[in-house]
C-alpha positions in Angstrom: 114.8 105.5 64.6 111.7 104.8 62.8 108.5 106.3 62.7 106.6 103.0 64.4 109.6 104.0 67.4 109.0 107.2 67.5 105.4 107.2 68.3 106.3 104.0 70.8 108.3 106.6 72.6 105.7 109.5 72.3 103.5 106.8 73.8 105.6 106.5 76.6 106.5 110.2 77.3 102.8 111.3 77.6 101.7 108.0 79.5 104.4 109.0 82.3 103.7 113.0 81.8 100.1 112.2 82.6 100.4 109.9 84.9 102.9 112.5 87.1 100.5 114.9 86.7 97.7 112.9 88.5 100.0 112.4 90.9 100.8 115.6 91.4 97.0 116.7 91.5 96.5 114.4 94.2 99.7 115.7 96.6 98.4 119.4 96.0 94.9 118.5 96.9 96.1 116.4 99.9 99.1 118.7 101.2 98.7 122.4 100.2 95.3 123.1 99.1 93.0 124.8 102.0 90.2 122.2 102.8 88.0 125.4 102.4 89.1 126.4 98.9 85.9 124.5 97.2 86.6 126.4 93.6 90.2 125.0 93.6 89.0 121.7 94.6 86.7 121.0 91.7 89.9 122.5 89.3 92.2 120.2 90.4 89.9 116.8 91.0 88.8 118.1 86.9 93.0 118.5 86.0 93.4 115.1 87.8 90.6 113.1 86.3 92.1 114.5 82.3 95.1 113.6 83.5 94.3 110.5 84.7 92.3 109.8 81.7 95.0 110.4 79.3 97.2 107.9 81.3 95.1 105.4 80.8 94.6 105.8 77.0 98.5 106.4 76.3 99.8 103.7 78.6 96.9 101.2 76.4 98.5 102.7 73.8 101.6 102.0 74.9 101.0 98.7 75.4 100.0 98.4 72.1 102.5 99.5 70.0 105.2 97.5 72.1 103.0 94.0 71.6 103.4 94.8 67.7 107.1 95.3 68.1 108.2 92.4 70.1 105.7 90.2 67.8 107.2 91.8 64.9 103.4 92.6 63.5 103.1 93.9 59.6 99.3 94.3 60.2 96.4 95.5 62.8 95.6 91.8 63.3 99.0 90.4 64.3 99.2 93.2 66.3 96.0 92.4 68.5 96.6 89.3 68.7 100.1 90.1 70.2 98.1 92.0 72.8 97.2 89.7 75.6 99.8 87.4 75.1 102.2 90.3 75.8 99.7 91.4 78.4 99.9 88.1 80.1 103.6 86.8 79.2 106.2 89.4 79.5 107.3 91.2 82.7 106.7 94.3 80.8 103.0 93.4 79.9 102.1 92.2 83.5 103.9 96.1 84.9 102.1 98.1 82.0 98.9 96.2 83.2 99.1 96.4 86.8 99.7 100.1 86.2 96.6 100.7 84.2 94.5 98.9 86.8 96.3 101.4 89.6 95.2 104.3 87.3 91.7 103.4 86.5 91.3 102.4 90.6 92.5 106.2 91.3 90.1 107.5 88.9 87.2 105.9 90.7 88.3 107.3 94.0 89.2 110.4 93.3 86.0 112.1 93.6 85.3 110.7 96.1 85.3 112.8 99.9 86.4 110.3 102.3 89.7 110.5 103.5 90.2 106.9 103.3 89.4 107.0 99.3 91.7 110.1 99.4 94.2 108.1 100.9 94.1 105.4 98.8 93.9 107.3 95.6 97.3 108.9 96.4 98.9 105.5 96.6 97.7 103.8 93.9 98.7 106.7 91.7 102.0 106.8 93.9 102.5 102.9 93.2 101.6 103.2 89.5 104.4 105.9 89.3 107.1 103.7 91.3 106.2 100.8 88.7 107.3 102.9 85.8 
């Protein structure tokens, strides 16, 4: 294994470690947490938003770094241009996407008070976990 695979996998591991972690931020917060425990509420919506976050910028990375393997890239401009046609083209692109856009939509909500944002914030980080 080379070093370009090794940080593909690092990628990976901390895209999916973050990702369960915003999950897991939202299932406390919506089954165990006391609705009256304010202080632990602003922790964990703060743990979920990093988390979150970091999802984001590791699966993009992610994404990356597999575009410039399956293109073969030797330099930072094969390697976005490989981007969107990955993005677009490949099953994997289109999953990787679709799971960004489920991670950035939780973000939004998850500030958010209404139980219907609540809701839906669980399941689009629920269905971004599924798709991995």
């Amino acid at each position: 294994m080379d070093r370009f695979e090794i940080a593909t996998c690092l990628l990976r591991g901390i895209h999916v470690a973050a990702s369960l972690s915003l999950f897991g931020c939202l299932v406390f917060r919506q089954f165990v947490m006391p609705a009256t425990e304010r202080v632990w509420l602003t922790a964990v919506t703060g743990i979920g938003c990093i988390s979150g976050g970091l999802a984001i910028i590791f699966g993009a990375g992610w994404l990356v770094a597999v575009s410039g393997t399956m293109s073969g890239a030797t330099n930072l401009e094969t390697v976005v241009t490989a981007v969107p046609v990955v993005a677009r083209h490949t099953s994997f692109g289109n999953l990787v996407c679709l799971r960004l856009v489920l991670l950035t939509m939780t973000l939004l909500l998850l500030s958010r008070q209404h139980p219907l944002a609540r809701a839906t914030a669980w399941f689009a980080a629920g269905a971004a976990l599924a798709l991995q």
